[in-house]
C-alpha positions as CSV (number, residue, x, y, z in Angstrom):
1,X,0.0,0.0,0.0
2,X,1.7,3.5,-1.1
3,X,0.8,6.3,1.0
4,X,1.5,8.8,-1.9
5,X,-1.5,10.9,-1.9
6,X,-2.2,10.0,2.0
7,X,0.9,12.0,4.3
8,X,-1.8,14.3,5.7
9,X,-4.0,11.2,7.2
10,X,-7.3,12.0,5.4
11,X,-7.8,9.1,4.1
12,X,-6.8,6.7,7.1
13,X,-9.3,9.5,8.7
14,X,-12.1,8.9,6.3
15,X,-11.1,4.9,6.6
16,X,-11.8,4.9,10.4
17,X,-15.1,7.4,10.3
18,X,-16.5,4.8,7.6
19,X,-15.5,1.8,9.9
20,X,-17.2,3.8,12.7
21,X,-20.3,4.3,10.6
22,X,-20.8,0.6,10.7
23,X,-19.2,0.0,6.8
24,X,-17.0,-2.8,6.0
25,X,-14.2,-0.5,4.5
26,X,-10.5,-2.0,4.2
27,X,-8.7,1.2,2.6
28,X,-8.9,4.1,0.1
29,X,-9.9,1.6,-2.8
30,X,-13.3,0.7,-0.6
31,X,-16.4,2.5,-2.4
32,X,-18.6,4.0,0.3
33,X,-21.9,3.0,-1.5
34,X,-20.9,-0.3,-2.5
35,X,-19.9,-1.2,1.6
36,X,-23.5,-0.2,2.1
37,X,-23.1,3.6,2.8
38,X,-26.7,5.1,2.2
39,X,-28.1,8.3,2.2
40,X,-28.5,8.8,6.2
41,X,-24.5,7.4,7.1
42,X,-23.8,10.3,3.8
43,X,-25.0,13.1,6.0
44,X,-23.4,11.7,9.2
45,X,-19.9,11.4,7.1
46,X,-20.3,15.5,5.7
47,X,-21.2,16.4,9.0
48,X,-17.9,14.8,10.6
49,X,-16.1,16.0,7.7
50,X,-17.6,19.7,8.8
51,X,-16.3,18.9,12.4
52,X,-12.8,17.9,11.7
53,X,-12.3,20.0,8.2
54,X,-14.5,22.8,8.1
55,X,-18.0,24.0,6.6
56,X,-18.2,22.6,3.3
57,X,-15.2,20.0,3.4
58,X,-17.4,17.1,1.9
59,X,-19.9,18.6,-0.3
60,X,-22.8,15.9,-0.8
61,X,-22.3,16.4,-4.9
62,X,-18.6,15.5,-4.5
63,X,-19.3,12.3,-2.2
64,X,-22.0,11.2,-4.6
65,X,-20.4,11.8,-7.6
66,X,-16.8,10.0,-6.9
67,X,-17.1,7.8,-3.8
68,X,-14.4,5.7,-3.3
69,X,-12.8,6.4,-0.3
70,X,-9.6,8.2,-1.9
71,X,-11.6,10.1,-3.9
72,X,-13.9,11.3,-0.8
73,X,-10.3,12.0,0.9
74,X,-9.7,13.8,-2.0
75,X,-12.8,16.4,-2.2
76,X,-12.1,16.7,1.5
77,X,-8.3,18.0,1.2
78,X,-9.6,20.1,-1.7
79,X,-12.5,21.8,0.2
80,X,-11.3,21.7,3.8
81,X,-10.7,24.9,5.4
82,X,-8.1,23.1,7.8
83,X,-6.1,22.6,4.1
84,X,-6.3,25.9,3.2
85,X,-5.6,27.6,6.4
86,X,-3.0,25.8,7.2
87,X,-4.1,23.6,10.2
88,X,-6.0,26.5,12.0
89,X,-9.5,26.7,12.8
């Protein structure tokens, strides 16, 4: 397993919250929807997203359009404010 796109932990983060939610998630190659993610554990991943990353870090568009785990890592390093403000909230 490379950690190439992973040094900032998002990922392993988003791995553990999944595992949290109740889904069967390995690693970054898991597909949230295809675990069993549904629309109700959606809005409880955003909304931990919001509390870790910021307002807005896992738009619901961006989780239902790529969903795989890396890519929900992904839209989270692009859109958190903790990414762009350099750790501070």
């Amino acid at each position: 397993m490379g950690a190439s796109d992973n040094q900032d932990g998002i990922e392993d983060w988003v791995v553990e919250i999944c595992k949290g939610l109740g889904l069967p998630v390995t690693d970054g190659d898991s597909d949230f929807f295809e675990a069993g993610g549904t629309s109700l554990t959606a809005m409880r991943l955003i909304g931990k997203a919001e509390e870790t990353y910021g307002e807005d870090a896992l738009p619901p568009d961006d989780l239902y359009a790529q969903s795989s785990l890396r890519d929900i890592a992904a839209a989270i390093r692009r859109n958190g404010s903790l990414a762009s403000a350099g750790g501070e909230r």
